[in-house]
C-alpha positions in Angstrom: -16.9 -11.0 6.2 -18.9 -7.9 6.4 -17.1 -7.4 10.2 -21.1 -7.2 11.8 -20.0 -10.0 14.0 -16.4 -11.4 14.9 -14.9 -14.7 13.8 -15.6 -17.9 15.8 -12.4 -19.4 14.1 -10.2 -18.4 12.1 -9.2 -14.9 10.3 -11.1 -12.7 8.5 -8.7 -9.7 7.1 -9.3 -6.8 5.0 -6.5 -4.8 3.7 -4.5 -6.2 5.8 -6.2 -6.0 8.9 -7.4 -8.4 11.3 -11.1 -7.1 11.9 -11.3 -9.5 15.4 -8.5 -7.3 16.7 -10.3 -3.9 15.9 -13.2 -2.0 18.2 -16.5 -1.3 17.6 -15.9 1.7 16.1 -12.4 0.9 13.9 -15.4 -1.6 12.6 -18.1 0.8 12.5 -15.6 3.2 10.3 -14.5 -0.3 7.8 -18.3 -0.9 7.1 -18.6 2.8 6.2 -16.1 2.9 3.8 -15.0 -0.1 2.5 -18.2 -2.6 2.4 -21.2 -1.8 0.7 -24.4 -4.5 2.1 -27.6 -5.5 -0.3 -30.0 -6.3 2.5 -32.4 -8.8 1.7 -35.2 -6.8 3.1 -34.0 -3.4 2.2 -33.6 -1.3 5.2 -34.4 1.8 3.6 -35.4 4.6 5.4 -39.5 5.0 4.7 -39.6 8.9 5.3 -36.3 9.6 2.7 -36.6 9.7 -1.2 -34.9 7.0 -2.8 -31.9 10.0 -3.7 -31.7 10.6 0.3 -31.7 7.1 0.8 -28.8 6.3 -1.9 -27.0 9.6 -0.7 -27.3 8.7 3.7 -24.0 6.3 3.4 -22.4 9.5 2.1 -23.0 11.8 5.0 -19.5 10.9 6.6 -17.9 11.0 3.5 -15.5 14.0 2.8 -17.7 15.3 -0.4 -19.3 18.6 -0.6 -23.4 18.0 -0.9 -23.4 18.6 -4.5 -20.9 15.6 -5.0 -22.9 13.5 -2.6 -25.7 14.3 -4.6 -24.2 14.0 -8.0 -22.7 10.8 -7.4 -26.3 9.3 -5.8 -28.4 10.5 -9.2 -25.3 8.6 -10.9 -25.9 5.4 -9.2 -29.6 5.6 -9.6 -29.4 6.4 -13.2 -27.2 3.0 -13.0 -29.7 0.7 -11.6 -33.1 2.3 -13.8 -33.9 4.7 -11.5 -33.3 8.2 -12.7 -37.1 9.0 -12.9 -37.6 7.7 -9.5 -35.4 9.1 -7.2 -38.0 11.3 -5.6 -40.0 9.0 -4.8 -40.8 7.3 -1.2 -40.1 3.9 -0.7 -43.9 3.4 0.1 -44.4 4.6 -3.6 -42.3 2.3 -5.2 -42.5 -1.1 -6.4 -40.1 -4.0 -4.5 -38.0 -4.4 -7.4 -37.2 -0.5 -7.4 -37.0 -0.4 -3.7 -34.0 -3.4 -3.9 -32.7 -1.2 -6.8 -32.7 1.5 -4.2 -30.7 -0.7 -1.6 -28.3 -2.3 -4.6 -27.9 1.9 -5.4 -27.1 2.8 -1.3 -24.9 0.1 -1.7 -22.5 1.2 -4.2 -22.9 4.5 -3.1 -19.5 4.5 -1.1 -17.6 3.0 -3.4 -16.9 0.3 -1.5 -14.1 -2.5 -1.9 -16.5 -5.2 -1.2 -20.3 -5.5 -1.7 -21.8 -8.2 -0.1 -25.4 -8.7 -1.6 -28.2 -11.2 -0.2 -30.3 -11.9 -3.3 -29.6 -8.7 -5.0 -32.3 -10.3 -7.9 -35.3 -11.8 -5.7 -37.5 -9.1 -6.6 -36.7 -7.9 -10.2 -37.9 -9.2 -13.5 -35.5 -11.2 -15.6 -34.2 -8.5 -17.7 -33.8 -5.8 -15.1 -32.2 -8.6 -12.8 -29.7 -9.3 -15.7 -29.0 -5.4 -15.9 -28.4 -5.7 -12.2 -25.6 -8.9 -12.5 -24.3 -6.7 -15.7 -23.5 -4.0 -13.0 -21.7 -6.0 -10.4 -20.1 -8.3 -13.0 -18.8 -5.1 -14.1 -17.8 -3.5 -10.8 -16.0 -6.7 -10.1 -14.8 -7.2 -13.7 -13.4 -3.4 -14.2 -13.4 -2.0 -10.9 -11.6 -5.0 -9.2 -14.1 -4.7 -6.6 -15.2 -7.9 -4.2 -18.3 -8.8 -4.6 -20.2 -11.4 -2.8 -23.6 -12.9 -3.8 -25.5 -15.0 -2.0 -28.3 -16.4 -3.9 -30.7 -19.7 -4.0 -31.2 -19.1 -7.3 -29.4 -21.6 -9.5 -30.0 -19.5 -12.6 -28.0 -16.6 -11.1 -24.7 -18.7 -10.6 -24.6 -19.4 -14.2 -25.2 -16.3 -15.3 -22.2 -14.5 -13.3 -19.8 -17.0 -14.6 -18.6 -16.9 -11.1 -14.9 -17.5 -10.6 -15.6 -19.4 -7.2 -19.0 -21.1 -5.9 -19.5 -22.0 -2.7 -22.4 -24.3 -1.3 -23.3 -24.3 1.9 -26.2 -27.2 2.5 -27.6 -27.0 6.4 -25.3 -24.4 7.5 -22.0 -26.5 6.2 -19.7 -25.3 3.7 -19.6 -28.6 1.0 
């Protein structure tokens, strides 16, 4: 879905498009602008500021500096992070650095977010400002956005349209 890998089976389209019959770099351009990825683990970039980090999937955008940097302090601001943003990832906690990564994300504006436990390191209520945000960027926006999550808890709470299981790598 992301287009990181091709399909085994079957099709996988985005707008239209058949990502197994693009290249590496007609992919490479899709995953820059239209899909926005919550890493598990971050990836952040440990010698950029939480604002350089949000603002880095902006750098092939066509936006002068001060938009790329107006619409990063946005997003920060967003996800609880407006006193923060000059702050190291080594100098933050792991629920601000996953804010960080849910931030870089949406920075883009992308069609889809795919996030991988966008809530495993936040406290209940910031994790529920968290689902407010992408309920909302789904809800409003009409954005696609996929969660994959073990936590229970988290399904309820999105009210998701569609659930699916997957129980020892099979869809059930």
């Amino acid at each position: 879905i992301g287009s990181l890998d091709y399909p085994s089976k079957g099709t996988i389209k985005l707008d239209g498009q058949n990502i197994a019959q693009l290249d590496e770099s007609e992919l490479a351009q899709i995953r820059g602008q239209k899909i926005g990825f919550v890493f598990q683990s971050f990836h952040l970039i440990q010698s950029m500021t939480a604002l350089e980090n949000v603002m880095l999937p902006l750098t092939f955008q066509n936006m002068s500096a001060g938009e790329k940097q107006k619409r990063a302090i946005n997003i920060l601001t967003k996800v609880g992070l407006k006193f923060r943003m000059t702050h190291l990832p080594g100098e933050l906690s792991g629920g601000e650095n996953q804010r960080v990564a849910i931030a870089r994300a949406l920075a883009n504006n992308p069609e889809v977010i795919i996030a991988d436990e966008p809530t495993g390191n936040l406290d209940q209520s910031t994790g529920k400002k968290i689902m407010d945000l992408l309920l909302n960027i789904y809800k409003k926006e009409g954005k696609t956005v996929i969660i994959v999550t073990h936590d229970r808890d988290l399904v309820n709470i999105t009210k998701s349209e569609k659930v699916y299981k997957i129980v020892d790598g099979e869809l059930v």
